[in-house]
N, C-alpha and C positions, 0 to 999 in steps of 0.2 A: 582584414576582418569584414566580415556581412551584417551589415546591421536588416532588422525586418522592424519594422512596427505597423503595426494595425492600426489606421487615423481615428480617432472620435469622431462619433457623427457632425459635432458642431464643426469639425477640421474638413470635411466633405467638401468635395464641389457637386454641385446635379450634374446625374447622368454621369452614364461611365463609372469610372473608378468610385465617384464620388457617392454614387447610391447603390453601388456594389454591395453583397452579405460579405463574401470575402476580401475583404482593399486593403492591402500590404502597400508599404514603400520599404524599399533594397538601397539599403545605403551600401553598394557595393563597391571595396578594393581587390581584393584579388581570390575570396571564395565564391564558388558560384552556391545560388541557393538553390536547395532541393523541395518541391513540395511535394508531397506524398500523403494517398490518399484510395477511395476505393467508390466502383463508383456500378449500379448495376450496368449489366450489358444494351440494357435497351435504353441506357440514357446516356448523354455527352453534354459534356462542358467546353467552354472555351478559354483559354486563358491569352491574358494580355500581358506581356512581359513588361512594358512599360518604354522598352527600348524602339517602339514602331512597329514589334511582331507581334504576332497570337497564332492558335494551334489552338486545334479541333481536338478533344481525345473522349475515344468511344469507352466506356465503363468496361470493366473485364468483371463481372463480381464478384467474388472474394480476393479476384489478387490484388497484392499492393501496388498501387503506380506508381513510378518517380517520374516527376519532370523537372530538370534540373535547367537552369538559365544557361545563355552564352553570353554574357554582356562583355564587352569589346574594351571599355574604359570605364575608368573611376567616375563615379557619380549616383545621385540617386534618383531611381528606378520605380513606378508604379507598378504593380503588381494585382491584376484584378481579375475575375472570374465569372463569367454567364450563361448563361445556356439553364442547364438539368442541374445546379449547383444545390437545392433542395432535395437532393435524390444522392447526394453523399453519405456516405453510411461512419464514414473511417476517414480522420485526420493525423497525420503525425509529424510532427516539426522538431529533429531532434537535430539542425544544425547545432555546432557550439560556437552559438554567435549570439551578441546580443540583442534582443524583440523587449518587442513591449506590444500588447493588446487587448483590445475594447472588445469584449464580448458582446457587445449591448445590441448589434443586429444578427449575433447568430443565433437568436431565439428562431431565424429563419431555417433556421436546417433543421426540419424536423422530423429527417432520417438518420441525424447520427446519430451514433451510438457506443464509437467509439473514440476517444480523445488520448490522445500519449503526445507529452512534451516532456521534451529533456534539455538540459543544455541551461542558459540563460534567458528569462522570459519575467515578463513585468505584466500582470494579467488582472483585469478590471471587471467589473460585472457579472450576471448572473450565469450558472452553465446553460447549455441547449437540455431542456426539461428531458427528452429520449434518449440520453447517456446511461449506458448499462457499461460501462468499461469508462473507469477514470484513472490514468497514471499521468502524475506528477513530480518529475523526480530531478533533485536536481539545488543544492544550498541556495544558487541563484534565482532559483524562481520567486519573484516575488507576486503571488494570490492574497488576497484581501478581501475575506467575506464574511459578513455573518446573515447565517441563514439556513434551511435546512438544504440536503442535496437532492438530488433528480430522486424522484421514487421508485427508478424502477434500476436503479444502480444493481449490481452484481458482484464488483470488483475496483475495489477504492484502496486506491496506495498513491500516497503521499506522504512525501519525504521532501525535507527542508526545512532548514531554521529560519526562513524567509515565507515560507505558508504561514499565514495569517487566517486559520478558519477558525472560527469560533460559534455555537452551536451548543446548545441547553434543549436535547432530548432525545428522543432514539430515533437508531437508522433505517432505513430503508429495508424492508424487514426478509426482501430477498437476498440481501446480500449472503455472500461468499467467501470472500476474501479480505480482509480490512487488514491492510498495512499502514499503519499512523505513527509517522518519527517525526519529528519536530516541536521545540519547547514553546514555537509560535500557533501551532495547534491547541484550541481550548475548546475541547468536549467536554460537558458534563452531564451524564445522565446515570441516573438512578433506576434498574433495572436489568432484565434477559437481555443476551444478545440476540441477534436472528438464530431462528432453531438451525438453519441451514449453512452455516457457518463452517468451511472446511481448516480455514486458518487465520488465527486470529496474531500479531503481533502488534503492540501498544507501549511505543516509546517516548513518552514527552512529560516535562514536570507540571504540565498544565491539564492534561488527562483526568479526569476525575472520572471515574468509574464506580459506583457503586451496588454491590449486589453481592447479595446471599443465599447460592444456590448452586444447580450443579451448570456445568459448561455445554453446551451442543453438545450432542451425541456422536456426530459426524466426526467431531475437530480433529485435525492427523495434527496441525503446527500450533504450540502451544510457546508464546512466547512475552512475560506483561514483567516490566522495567520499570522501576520511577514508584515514589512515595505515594501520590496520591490514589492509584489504584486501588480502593478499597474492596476488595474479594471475600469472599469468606465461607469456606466449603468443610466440609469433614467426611464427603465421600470419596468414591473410586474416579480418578480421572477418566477421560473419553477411552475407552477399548484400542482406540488403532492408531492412538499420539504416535509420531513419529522424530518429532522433536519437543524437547521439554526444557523450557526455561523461565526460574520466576526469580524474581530478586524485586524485592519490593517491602519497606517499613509497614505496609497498611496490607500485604496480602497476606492472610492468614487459612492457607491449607493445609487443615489437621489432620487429612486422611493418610491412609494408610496401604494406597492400591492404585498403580498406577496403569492400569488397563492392562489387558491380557495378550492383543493380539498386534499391536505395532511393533515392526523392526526399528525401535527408535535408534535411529544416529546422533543424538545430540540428547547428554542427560547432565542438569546444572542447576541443584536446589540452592539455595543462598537467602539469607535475611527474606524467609516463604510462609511464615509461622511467626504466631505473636510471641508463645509458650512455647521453651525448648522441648524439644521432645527425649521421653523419658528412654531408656536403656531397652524395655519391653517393647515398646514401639518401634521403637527402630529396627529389634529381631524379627518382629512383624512386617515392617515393610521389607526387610532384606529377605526376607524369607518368600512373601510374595513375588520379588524381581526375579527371585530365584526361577519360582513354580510358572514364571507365566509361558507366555507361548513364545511369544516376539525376543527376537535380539534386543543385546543392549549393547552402544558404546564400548569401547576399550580404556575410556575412563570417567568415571560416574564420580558426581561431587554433590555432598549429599552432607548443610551445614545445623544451622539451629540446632545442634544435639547436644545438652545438658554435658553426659560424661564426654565430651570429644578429649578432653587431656587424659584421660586412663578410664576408657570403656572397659568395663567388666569383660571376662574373658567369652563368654558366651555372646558377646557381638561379634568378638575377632572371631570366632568361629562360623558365627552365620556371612561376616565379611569374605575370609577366605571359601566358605562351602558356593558363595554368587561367584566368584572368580573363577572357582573349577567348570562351575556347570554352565557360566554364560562365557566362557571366556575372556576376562575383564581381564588388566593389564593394572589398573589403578583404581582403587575404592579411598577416596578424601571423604571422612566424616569430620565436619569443626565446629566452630563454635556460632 
């Protein structure tokens, strides 16, 4: 196994490793570690492996670099970096080993912008303010913040029961992309999402969402799980959903339209609605699925509906008339 940890400042020695932005120790037995990273063309880094070596490497700009260790025997290893190390754009540390690290001097790299850790990691302090790309992924990660995020984010996915964010108001208003799963996640904000918002999925019982209005215009992924989700619409879904999934005690969308022009592959209404919906309703929106533009799935599930034990015969007819003309395989109406 490879262990990595990022020392605390007070853990430092000066000079070198010790007043390094990036200073790892390699508790190395028989992986070797990889760091990976992006760096422009006209800047170089140096890295100190810890074992007596270091290497010069020239930034290629957008691609990714890997420089992976050769350490020779078991033991632990410093691990540190100098030169143009401010002029790093892109980090990614997706060994599956265990780390642990102190953010607290890479408020100095104030060209990242992008951040991905996978694996197991133990991770302390504030982000690098210039983060427009955040992934987190990974049960092991244990993150511990409360506070808001980088403002100029884009793209936020995090995932684990060991993410500890916690945060009382709205996000970062470019975002894009917001993937949030984990029940250690406690957002609460009352309000729009960003208008700009292509996909939205929100899985954790500590999510508090609240808002009575319509969704982005944009959104193609429509995905919000878990009770506290308080939603509450009675229009037309966004035009070009391509996935649609609500299940939620507190989401209550009474519309009746769910956009015209997405190929959705994924269709799963369930516990979506306060009030089951009436027999008329439902011929209305079956009748809509029918008329729209976009495909649908090959099996649509579609619950809160009052008659779901012995639907009047004029649903089974607008049910089977969506089969014919979208080619559906399975229509589930329940309860």
């Amino acid at each position: 196994m490879l262990h990595r940890q990022l020392i605390s400042p007070f853990r430092r020695r000066a000079g070198g490793w010790g007043s390094a932005n990036i200073a790892l120790t390699i508790d190395y037995t028989a992986t070797q570690f990889d760091f990976k990273f992006k760096l422009p063309s006209t800047s170089t880094i140096k890295i100190y492996w810890g074992d007596g070596t270091s290497e010069d490497v020239v930034g290629q700009d957008g691609t990714e670099i890997t420089k992976t260790s050769s350490y020779s025997g078991a033991g632990e290893y410093e691990f540190w970096i100098s030169g143009d190390d401010t002029d790093i754009t892109y980090i990614k540390l997706d060994n599956d080993i265990d780390n642990s690290c102190d953010m607290t001097k890479w408020s100095a790299l104030t060209s990242l912008t992008d951040l991905i850790i996978r694996g197991t990691m133990t991770l302390s302090g504030v982000l690098p303010t210039g983060l427009t790309y955040l992934y987190l992924y990974g049960d092991s990660i244990n993150w511990t913040y409360n506070g808001a995020l980088p403002t100029g984010l884009t793209n936020l996915y995090l995932y684990g029961d060991s993410i500890n964010w916690t945060y009382n108001g709205a996000l970062p208003t470019g975002i894009t992309y917001l993937y949030l799963n984990g029940d250690g996640i406690n957002w609460t904000y009352n309000g729009a999402l960003p208008t700009g918002l292509t996909n939205l999925y929100l899985r954790s019982s500590n999510i508090n969402w609240t808002y009575n209005g319509a969704l982005p215009t944009g959104l193609t992924y429509l995905y919000l799980i878990r009770d506290n989700i308080n939603w509450t619409y009675n229009g037309a879904l966004p035009t070009g959903l391509t996935y649609l999934y609500l299940n939620g005690s507190s989401i209550n969308w009474t519309g009746l339209d769910i956009g015209d022009t997405g190929n959705i592959t994924y269709f799963y209404l369930t516990n979506y609605r306060v009030a089951k919906m009436s027999s008329a309703d439902m011929i209305t929106l079956l009748t809509q699925m029918e008329n729209r533009t976009g495909s649908l799935p090959a099996t649509v599930t579609i619950n809160d509906f009052q008659d779901y034990a012995s639907p009047p015969q004029a649903v089974t007819d607008a049910v089977d008339s969506l089969k014919i003309a979208k080619g559906i395989t399975t229509v589930t109406l329940g309860a």
